[in-house]
Structure formats: structure tokens, C-alpha cells
MIVOZA-21669 format. One line per 2 residues: number of its first residue (from 1); for each residue x, y, z of N, C-alpha, C. Coordinates in nm, 2 decimals, padded with zeros to 4 digits, always signed. Example, Ala and Ser with C-alpha at 12.3 -4.5 7.8 and 13.67 -1.06 7.14 Angstrom:
REM residues 2
1) +01.32:-00.57:+00.78:+01.23:-00.45:+00.78:+01.32:-00.33:+00.78  +01.28:-00.22:+00.71:+01.37:-00.11:+00.71:+01.29:+00.00:+00.79
***
This chain:
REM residues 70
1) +00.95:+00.09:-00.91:+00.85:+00.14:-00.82:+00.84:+00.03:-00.71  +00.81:+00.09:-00.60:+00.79:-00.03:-00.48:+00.69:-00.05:-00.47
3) +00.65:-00.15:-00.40:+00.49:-00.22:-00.42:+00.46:-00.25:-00.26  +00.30:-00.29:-00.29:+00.27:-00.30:-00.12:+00.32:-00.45:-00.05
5) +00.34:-00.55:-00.16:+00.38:-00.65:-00.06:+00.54:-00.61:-00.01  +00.64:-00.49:-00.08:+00.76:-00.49:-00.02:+00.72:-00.42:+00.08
7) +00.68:-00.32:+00.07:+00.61:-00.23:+00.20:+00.62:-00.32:+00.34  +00.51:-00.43:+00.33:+00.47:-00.49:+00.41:+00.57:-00.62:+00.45
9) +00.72:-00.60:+00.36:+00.80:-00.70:+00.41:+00.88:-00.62:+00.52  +00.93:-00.46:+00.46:+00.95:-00.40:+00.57:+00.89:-00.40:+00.66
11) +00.79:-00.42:+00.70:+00.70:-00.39:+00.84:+00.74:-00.49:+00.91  +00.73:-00.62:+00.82:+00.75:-00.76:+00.91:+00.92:-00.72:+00.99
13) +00.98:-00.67:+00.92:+01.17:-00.70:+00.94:+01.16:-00.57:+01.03  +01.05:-00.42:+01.03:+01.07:-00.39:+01.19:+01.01:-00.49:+01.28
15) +00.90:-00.52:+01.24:+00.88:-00.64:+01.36:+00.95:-00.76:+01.43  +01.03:-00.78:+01.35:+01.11:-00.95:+01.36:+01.21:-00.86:+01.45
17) +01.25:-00.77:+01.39:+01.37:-00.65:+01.48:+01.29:-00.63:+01.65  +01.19:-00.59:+01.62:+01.09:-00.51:+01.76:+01.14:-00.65:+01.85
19) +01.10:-00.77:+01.81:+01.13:-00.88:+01.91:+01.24:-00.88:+01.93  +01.33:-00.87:+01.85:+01.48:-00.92:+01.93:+01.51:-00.79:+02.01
21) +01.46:-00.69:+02.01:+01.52:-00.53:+02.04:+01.53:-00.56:+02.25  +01.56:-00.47:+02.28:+01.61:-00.51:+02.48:+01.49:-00.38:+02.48
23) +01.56:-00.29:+02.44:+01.58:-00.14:+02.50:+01.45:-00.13:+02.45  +01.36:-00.08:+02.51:+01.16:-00.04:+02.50:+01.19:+00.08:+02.41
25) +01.24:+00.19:+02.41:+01.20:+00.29:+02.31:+01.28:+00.21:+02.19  +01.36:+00.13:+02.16:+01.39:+00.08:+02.07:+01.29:-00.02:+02.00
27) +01.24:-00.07:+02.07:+01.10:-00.19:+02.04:+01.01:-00.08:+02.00  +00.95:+00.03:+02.08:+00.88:+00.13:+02.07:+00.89:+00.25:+01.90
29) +00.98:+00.23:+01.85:+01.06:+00.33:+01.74:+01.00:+00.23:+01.66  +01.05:+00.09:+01.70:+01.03:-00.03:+01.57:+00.89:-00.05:+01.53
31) +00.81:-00.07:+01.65:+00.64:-00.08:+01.63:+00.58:+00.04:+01.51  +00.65:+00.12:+01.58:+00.59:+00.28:+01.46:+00.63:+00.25:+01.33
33) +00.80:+00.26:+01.33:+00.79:+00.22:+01.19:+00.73:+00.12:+01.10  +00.67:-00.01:+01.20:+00.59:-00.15:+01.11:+00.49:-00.03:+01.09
35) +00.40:+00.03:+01.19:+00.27:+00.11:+01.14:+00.29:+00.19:+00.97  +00.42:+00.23:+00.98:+00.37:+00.34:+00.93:+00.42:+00.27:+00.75
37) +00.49:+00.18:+00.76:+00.52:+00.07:+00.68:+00.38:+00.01:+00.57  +00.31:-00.06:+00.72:+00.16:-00.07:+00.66:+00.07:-00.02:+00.61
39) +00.10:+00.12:+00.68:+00.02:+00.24:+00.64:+00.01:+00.29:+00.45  +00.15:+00.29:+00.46:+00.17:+00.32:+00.33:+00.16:+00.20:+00.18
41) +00.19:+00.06:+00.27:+00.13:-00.02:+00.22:-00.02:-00.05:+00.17  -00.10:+00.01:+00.24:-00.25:-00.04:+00.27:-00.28:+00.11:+00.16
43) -00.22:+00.21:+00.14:-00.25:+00.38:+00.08:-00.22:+00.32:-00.04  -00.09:+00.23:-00.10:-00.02:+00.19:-00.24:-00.15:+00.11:-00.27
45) -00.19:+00.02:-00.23:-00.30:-00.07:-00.22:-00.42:-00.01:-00.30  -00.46:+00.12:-00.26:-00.59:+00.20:-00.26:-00.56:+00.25:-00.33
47) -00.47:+00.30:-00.36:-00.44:+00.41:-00.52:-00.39:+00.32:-00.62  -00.39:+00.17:-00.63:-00.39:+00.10:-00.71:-00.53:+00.06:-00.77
49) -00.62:+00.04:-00.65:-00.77:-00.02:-00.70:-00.84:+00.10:-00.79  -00.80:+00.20:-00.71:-00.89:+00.36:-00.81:-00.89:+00.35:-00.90
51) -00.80:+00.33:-00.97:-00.80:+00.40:-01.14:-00.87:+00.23:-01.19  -00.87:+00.10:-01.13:-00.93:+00.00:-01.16:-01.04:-00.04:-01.18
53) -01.09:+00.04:-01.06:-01.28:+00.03:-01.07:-01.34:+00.14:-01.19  -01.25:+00.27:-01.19:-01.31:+00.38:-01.25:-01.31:+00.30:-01.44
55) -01.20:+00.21:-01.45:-01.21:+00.17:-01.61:-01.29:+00.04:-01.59  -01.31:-00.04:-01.52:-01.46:-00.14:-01.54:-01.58:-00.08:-01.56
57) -01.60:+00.04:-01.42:-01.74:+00.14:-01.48:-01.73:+00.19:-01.60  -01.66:+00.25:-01.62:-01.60:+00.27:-01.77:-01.65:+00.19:-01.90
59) -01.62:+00.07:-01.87:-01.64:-00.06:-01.96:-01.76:-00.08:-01.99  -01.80:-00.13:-01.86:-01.99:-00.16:-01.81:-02.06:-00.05:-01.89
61) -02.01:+00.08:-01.87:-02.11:+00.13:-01.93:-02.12:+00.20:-02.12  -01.99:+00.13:-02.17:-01.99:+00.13:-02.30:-01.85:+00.22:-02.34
63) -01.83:+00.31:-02.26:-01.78:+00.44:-02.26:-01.62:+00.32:-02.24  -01.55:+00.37:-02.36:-01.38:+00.31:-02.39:-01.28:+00.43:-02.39
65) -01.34:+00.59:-02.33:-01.24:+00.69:-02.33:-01.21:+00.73:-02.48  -01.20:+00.68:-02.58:-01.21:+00.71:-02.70:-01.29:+00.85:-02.72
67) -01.24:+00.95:-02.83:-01.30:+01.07:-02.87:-01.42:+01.02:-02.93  -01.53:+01.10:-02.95:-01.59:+01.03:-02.99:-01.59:+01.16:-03.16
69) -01.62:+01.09:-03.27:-01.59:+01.15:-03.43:-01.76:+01.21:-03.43  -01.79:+01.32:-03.50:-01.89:+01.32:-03.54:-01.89:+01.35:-03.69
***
């Protein structure tokens, strides 16, 4: 699975590319792709924290997902 720091290594290497690039829609193409790089970085990010916070609430409030027997 890829993760958000690779994500965000791609963004840098369009960027390091965007500077060396001549041609403007070429620098222009490269910018987008860092965006959309980050984008998806910063989304991996956020659908990692979700399921994190929902099992500390979880914890805090006693509840371990367990069935409960009666």
C-alpha cells in the first residue's frame, strides 16, 4: 500500500522537475500534478486518522466492540 509520506515524495520530484522544466505548460502540468499528489496525500492522511479517533472514543467510553453475552 502507498502511504502519504510517498505521496508527498512524488509531489516534491514534480516539483524539483517543475524547476528544471523551460517550457511553462510543462512547469504548468508539473505544478498540478505536485497538487494533486498532495491532495491525495493529505485524503490518505484523513482516512487514516478516522478509524483512529472512532476506537479511542470507543475505549474512553468502555465499549471494546465485543458482543456483549447475556
Amino acid at each position: 500500500m502507498t502511504t502519504a509520506a510517498e505521496y508527498r515524495q512524488y509531489a516534491d520530484e514534480c516539483l524539483e522537475a517543475m524547476r528544471a522544466a523551460m517550457i511553462p505548460e510543462v512547469r504548468a502540468a508539473l505544478f498540478a500534478a505536485a497538487q494533486r499528489w498532495t491532495a491525495l496525500a493529505d485524503q490518505l492522511k484523513e482516512e487514516e486518522a478516522v478509524p483512529a479517533r472512532a476506537s479511542r472514543r470507543r475505549l474512553r467510553s468502555g465499549d471494546t466492540g465485543a458482543p456483549v453475552q447475556t
